[in-house]
C-alpha positions in Angstrom: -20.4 -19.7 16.7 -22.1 -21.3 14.3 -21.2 -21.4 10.6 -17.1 -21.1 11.7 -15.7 -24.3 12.6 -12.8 -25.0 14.9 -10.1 -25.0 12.2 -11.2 -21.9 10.3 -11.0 -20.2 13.4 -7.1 -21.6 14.4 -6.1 -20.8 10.5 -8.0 -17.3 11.1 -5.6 -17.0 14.6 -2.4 -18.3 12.7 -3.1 -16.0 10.0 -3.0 -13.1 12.5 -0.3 -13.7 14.5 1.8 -14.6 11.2 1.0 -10.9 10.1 1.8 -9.8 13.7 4.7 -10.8 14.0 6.0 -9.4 11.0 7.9 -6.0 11.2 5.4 -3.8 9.6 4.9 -1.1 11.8 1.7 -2.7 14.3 2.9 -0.8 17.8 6.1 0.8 16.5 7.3 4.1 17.1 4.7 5.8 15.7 5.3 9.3 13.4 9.0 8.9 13.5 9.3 5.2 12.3 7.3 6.0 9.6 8.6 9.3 8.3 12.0 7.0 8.6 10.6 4.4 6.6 9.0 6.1 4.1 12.3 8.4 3.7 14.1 5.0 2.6 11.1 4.0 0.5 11.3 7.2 -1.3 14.7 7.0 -2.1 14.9 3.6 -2.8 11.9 4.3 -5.7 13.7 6.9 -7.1 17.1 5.8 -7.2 16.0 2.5 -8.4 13.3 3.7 -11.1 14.4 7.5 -11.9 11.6 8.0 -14.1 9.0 7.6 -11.0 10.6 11.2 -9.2 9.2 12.6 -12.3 6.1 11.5 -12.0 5.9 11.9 -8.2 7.0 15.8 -9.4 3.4 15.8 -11.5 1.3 14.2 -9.3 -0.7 16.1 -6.4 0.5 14.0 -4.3 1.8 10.1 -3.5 1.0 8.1 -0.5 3.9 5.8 0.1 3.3 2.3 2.1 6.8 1.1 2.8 5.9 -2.3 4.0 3.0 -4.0 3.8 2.6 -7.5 5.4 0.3 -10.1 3.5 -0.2 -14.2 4.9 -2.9 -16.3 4.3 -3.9 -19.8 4.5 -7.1 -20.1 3.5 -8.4 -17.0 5.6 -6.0 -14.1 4.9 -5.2 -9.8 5.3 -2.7 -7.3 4.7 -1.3 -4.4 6.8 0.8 -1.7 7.0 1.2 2.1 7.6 2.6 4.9 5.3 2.2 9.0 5.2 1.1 11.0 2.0 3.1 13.4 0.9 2.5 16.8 -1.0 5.3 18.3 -2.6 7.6 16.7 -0.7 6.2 17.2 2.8 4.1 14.5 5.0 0.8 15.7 5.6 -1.2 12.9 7.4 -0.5 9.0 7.7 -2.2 6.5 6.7 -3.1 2.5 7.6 -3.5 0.1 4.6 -5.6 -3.3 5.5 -7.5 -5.8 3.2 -9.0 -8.9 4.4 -9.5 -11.7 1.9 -11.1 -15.3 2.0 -10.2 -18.4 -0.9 -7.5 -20.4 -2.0 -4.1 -18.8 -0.3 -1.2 -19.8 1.4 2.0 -18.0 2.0 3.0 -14.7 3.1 4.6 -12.1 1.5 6.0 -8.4 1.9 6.0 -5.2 -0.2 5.8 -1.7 -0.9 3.5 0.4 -3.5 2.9 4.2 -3.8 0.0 5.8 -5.1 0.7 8.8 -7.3 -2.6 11.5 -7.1 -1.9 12.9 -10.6 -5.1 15.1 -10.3 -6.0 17.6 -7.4 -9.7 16.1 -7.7 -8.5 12.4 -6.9 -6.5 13.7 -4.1 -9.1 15.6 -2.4 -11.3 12.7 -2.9 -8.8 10.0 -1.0 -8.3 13.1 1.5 -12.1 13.7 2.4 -13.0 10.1 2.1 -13.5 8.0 6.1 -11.6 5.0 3.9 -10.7 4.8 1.1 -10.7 1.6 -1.0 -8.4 1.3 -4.0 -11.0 0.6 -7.0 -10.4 0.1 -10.8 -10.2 3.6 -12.0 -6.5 3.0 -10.1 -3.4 2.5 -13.3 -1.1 -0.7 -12.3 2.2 0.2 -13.6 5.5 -1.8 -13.0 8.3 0.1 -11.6 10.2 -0.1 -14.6 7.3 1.5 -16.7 7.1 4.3 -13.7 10.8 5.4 -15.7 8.4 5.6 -19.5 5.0 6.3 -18.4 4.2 9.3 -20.3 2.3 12.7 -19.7 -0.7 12.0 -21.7 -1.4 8.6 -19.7 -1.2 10.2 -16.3 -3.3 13.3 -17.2 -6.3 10.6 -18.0 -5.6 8.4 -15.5 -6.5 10.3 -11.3 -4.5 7.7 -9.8 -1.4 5.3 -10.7 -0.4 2.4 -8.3 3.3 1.1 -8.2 3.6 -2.4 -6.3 7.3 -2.9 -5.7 9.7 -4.5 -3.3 8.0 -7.9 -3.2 9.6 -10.8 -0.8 8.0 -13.7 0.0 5.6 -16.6 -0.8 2.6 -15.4 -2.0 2.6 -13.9 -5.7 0.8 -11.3 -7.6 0.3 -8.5 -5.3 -2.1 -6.2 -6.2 -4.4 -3.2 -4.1 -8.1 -4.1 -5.4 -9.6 -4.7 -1.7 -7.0 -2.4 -0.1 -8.5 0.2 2.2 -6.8 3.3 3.5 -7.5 4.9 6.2 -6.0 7.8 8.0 -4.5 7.5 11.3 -2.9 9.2 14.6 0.8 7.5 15.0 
């Protein structure tokens, strides 16, 4: 083991069972807890940020992550589970997971959606073995999910809305992120 040192590898152990034993989903019920979840997320987003059902009513489809679990101290990652939705229905699930390295400490919870405004950025996360969340992605605040117009989300294949955040780490953002699809 050279190169890792006994501390980097008790912070890289902390790290993990700090992310394990948060409630997001590792070894739950599977389909059911998530359709559950994301039901609430749903909701919540659009009673919360109307504007966002409208835009979730142009887009191809959204992928909603109810609750994803980020710690770090020095060595850090990310994880949760979500389904993507087309019009409405849940169509396959998905795992979210980013490892990262640097100056971090703190965890932190949260939920995002990804809105697919075009059929050829959904087919594209749909076709892809994992996907990873890369700049061609539009940030957007939840509030601006309420304003953000027509014209932006017809040149723009996918918008990201980070929401929900609780805890100790700040600025939560996707770059990193990869999605993969999974069996419940």
């Amino acid at each position: 083991m050279a190169g890792i040192s006994r501390r980097g590898l008790m912070v890289g152990a902390g790290s993990t069972a700090l992310l394990a034993a948060c409630s997001n989903g590792i070894g739950s019920g599977g389909a059911t807890q998530i359709d559950a979840r994301v039901d609430a997320t749903q909701s919540f987003l659009f009673s919360r940020y109307p504007g966002t059902q409208d835009l979730a009513s142009r887009a191809a489809g959204v992928l909603f992550m109810p609750l994803i679990t980020e710690a770090g101290f020095g060595i850090g990652g990310s994880y949760g589970r979500g389904a993507l939705r087309i019009q409405g229905a849940t169509v396959d699930y998905y795992s979210a997971a980013k490892a990262s390295i640097g100056f971090q400490i703190g965890a932190q919870q949260y939920a995002h959606a990804l809105f697919f405004m075009t059929p050829d950025a959904l087919e594209e996360f749909r076709r892809s073995p994992g996907w990873a969340a890369s700049a061609d992605i539009r940030y957007a605040t939840p509030d601006q999910g309420a304003t953000i117009g027509k014209e932006t989300t017809e040149l723009t294949p996918v918008v990201a809305l980070v929401f929900g955040q609780q805890g100790l780490i700040a600025g939560a953002t996707l770059s990193g992120v990869k999605y993969t699809r999974i069996i419940p």
